[in-house]
N, C-alpha and C positions, 0 to 999 in steps of 0.2 A: 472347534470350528474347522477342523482340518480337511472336513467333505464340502466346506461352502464358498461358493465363487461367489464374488463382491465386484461388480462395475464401478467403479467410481468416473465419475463425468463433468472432465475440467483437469489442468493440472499444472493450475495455481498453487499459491503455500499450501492453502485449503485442503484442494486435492489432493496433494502430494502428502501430506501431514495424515488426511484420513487413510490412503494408501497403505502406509507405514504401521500406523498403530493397529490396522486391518491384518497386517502380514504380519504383526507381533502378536495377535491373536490366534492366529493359525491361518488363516484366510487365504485363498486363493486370490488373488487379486488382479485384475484388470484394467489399465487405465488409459481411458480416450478421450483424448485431446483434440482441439480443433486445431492447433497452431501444430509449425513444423519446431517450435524447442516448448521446453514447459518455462514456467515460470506466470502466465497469464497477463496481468500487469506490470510486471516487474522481469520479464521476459527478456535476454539477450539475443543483440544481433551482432555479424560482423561485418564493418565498413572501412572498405578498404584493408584490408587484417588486421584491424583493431577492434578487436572485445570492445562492445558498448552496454553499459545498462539503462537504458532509455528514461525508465521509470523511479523503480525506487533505486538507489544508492547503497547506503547502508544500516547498520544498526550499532544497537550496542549489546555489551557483554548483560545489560537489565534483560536481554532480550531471550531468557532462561530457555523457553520453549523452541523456539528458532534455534540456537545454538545447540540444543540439546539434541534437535532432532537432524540438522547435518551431519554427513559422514564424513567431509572433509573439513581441515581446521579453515580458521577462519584468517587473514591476515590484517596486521593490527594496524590501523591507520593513524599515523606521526601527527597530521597538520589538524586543524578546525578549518573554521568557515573567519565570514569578515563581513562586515557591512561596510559599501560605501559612503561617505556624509563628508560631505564640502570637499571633494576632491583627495581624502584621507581613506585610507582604509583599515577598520577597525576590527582587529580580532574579535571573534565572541563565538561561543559554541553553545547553542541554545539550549537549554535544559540545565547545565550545568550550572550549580550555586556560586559555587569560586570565579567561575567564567562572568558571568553577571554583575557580581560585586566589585569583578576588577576592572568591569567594560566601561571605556573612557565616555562613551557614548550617553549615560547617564549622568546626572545632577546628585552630586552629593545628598540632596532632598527625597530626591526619586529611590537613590538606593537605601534611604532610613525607610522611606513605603514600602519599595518593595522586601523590607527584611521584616518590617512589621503585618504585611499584610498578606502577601502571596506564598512565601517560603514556607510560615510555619505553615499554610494550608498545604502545601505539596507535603511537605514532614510528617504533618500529621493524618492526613489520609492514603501516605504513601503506598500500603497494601491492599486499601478497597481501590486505587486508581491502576486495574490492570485490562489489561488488555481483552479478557474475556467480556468484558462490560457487564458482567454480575453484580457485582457491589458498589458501581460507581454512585459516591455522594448526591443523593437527591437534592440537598439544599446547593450544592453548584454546579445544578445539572439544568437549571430553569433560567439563566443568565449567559446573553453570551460572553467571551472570552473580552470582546471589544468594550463593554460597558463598564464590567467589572475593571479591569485594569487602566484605564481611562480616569474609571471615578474615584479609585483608591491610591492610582500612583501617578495619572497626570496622562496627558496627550501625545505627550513626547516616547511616553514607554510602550502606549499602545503602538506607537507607530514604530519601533524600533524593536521592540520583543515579543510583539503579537501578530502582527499583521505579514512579517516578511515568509515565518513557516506556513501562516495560514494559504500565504498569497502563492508559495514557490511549491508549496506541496500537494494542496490541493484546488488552487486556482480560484479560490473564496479569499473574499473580503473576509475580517475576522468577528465582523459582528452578525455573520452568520453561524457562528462556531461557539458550540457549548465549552462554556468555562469547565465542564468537568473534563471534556474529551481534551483540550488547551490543558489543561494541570496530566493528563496522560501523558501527553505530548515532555512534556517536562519531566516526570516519573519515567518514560525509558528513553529520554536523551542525556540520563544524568552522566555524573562523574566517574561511570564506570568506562573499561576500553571502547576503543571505537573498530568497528569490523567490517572489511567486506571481503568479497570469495574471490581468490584470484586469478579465476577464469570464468569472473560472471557467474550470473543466478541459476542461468537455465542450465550449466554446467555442474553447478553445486546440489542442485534439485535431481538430476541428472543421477548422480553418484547415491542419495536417498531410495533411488525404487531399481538398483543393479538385480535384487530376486522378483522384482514384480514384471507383467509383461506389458510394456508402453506401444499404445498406439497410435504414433500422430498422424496430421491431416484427418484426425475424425470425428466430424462434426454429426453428432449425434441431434436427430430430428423431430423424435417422437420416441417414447415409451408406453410398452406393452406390459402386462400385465396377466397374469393365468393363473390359476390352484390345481395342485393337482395332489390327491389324497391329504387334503389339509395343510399340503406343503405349497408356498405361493413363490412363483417364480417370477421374474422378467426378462423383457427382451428388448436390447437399445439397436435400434433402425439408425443408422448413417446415412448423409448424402452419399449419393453414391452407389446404394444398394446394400451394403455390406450391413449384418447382425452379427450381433454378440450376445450370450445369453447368461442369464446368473439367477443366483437365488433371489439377490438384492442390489441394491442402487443406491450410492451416494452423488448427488447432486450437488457438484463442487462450482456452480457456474455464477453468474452474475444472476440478480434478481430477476431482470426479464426473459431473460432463457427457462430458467426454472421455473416461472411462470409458465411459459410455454409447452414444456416438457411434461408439468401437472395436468393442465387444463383442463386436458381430453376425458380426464378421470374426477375432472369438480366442478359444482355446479356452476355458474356463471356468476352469480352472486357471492362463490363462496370468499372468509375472510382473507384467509390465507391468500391465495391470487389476486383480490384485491389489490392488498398489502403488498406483495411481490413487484404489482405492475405498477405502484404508484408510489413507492420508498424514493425519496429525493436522491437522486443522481448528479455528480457533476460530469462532464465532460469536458476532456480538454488534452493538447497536444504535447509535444517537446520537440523543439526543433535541435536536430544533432547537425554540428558544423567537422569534418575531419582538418587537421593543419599540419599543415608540412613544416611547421618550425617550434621548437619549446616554449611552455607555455606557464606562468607563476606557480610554484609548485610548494611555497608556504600557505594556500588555503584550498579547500576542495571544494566549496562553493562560496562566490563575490555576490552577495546580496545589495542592490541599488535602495536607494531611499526613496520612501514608499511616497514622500512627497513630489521626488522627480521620474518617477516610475511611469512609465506610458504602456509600451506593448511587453518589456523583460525585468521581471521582477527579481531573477539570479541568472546566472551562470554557474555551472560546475565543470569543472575540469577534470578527467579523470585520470591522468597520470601524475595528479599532486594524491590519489588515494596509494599511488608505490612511489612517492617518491624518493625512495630507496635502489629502483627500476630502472635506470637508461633506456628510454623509448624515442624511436628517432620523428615520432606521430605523434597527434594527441586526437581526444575528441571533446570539443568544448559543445554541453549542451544549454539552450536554452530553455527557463523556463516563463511561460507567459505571464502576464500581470489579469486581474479577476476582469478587465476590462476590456484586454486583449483575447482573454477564451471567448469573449462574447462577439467580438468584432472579427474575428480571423478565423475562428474557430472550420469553419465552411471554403475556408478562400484556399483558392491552391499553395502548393509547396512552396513556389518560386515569388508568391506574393506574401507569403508569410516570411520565409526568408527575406527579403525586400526592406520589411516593416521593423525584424526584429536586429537587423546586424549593426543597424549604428550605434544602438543601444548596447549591442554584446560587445561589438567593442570601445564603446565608454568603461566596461568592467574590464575587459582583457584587452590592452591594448594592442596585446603580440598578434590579434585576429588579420590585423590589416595587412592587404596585400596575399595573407599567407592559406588562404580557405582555398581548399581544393575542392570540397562534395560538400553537398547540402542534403538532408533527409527530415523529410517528418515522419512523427510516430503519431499516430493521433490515438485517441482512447474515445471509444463515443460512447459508448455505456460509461464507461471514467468510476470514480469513485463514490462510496456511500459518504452523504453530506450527514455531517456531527453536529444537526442544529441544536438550539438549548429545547430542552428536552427528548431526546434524541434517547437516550441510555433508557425511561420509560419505553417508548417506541419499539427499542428492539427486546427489551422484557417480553412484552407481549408478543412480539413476529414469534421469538422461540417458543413462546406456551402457545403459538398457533403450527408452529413447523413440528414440535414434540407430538401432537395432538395427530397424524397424520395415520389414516387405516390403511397406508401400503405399505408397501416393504421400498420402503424408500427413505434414506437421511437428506437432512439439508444442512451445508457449511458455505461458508464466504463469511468475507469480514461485515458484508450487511448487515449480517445477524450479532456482530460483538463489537468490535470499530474498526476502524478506515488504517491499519497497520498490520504489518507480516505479523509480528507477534498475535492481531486479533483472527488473521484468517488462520495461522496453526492452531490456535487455542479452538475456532470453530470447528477445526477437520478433525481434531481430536476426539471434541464433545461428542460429534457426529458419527465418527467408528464408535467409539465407545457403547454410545445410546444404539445405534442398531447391531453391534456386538449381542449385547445383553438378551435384545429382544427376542433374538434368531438362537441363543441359549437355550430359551427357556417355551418353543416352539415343541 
């Protein structure tokens, strides 16, 4: 592939991940971004000169693909997370077996269910529950997360071991959320190390494409398409005016962009764009607080109970991920409760702030008095919803995105699940599959 230029468009994990395996191919490689850092979702800012990651946090050492495909190491994070309940704060690092069974937060009763009922299912499908959403178990793919654990281990567990990632991560209730994508969830939060980059995502993504040539602020509008001597080219139009031109195209965006980008080339009917424009979407915000004073540095995210929950489902702090680090700042962020994305979602910054601080500081007490800057990140595209039956769903999206007569890939975690590990595993499939094709051309 050493004469072939590759666009890839987005640069998310996705992107970034097809970028890579493009350029370990041979590939010339191009990639336009609309944002000023990559990262997409998970994309860093700086407030006040503190490194934020707005979105996702971190990962773990399960997280093979990710960790495989950064060039700089990772830094191993000391502390867990905690839940609030009656004014106590309760370790507990979700995924993890050991963490579970010791979490004070459970009923001796609850932890006999959940060792007879949930564990061996994680144990036992632990290698069909990854991230590429290929093999995910059809029998707990049609149930969601909320029924199942409710009706096997009790009320108390739903609302204590389901619902707080459901609620803090992707702003869903958990009885929207398929038990098999919730047993995912569990399969790479396990008991391996805990990581994140220690200068932020869009820094660590950054270091990934040093031979490739990035180009941000470039929001790509429309795709063109040509043959010339049986050799098929394209050409990506910018706001802006500006073109770039390549053999081929990966399409590293969110569902509806990529919709848009297709369109012009299918029929109006066709399934794929359907599909594209109407995959369930959540949207939703984080509200980041900067503090001029220290801030509890034994847990990196304070999870509230989901019974006294109104607008802030967690708080993270993220100078408990170094807290090895003397930082004379912090950045405490908020995340909202599935009730608060629905009600604030739209309202200004300074009303959303307003709504959520009494709450963030019921979790951080150190808040008061000490907030210097307020900011919202909002997400309105937001992420792909993992309803029960979902992992069917995206079967099909990719034997309709495989299926496609241009010279064009599609990746994002739409197509595998709602995690970094599922949008690298996408950008992977996505070089790879149009690697092959442009081979044998």
């Amino acid at each position: 592939m050493n004469d072939t230029h590759i666009i890839v468009i987005g640069g998310g994990f996705a992107g970034v991940a097809a970028a890579r395996k493009l350029r370990a191919r041979g590939a010339t490689v191009t990639l336009l971004d609309a944002r000023a850092s990559l990262g997409g979702r998970a994309h860093s800012d700086v407030l006040d000169g503190v490194s934020v990651d707005a979105g996702a946090q971190l990962i773990t050492s399960s997280f093979t693909r990710t960790v495989g495909m950064l060039a700089t190491p990772l830094h191993r994070v000391a502390v867990g997370d905690a839940v609030l309940r009656d004014g106590a704060r309760l370790p507990l690092r979700f995924g993890s077996v050991r963490s579970l069974l010791a979490f004070s937060g459970l009923t001796a009763l609850e932890k006999v269910r959940l060792a007879t009922h949930l564990l061996p299912a994680l144990a036992r499908y632990r290698h069909a529950l990854d991230a590429s959403g290929a093999h995910l178990p059809s029998a707990w793919d049609g149930e969601s997360a909320r029924d199942y654990v409710e009706r096997h281990i009790g009320a108390n567990a739903a609302d204590t071991l389901v619902e707080p990632p459901c609620n803090g991560f992707y702003g869903l209730c958990a009885d929207h959320v398929s038990l098999a994508f919730f047993l995912t969830l569990g399969r790479y939060g396990s008991d391996g190390d805990v990581l994140a980059p220690a200068f932020g995502w869009s820094t660590a993504l950054d270091a990934v494409l040093m031979d490739t040539e990035v180009v941000r602020g470039a929001r790509v509008v429309s795709l063109d398409y040509a043959a010339h001597d049986r050799r098929r080219s394209v050409t990506a139009h910018c706001a802006g005016g500006r073109t770039w031109h390549g053999d081929a195209a990966i399409i590293a965006t969110g569902p509806r962009a990529a919709a848009a980008l297709l369109s012009a080339h299918r029929a109006p009917d066709d399934a794929l764009i359907t599909w594209l424009t109407t995959v369930p979407m959540r949207s939703t915000f984080t509200l980041a607080l900067v503090v001029d004073a220290a801030t509890p540095r034994d847990a990196v995210a304070i999870y509230r109970d989901v019974r006294e929950a109104r607008n802030v489902s967690a708080c993270v702090m993220h100078n408990a991920k170094f807290a090895d680090v003397a930082r004379p700042r912090d950045v405490v962020l908020g995340w909202p409760t599935p009730a608060a994305v629905d009600a604030l979602r739209d309202a200004s910054a300074e009303h959303i702030a307003t709504a959520m601080l009494p709450e963030m500081e019921t979790l951080v007490p150190a808040l008061r008095g000490h907030v210097t800057r307020a900011r919202v990140y909002r997400y309105d595209e937001g992420s792909p919803i993992a309803f029960p039956g979902f992992a069917r769903d995206r079967a099909r999206a990719r034997m309709l995105a495989d299926s496609l007569d241009l010279p064009v890939g599609l990746a994002g975690d739409y197509l595998t699940t709602p995690l970094i590990e599922g949008a690298v595993a996408s950008g992977e499939r996505a070089a790879a599959q149009l690697a092959d094709r442009l081979s044998r051309r």
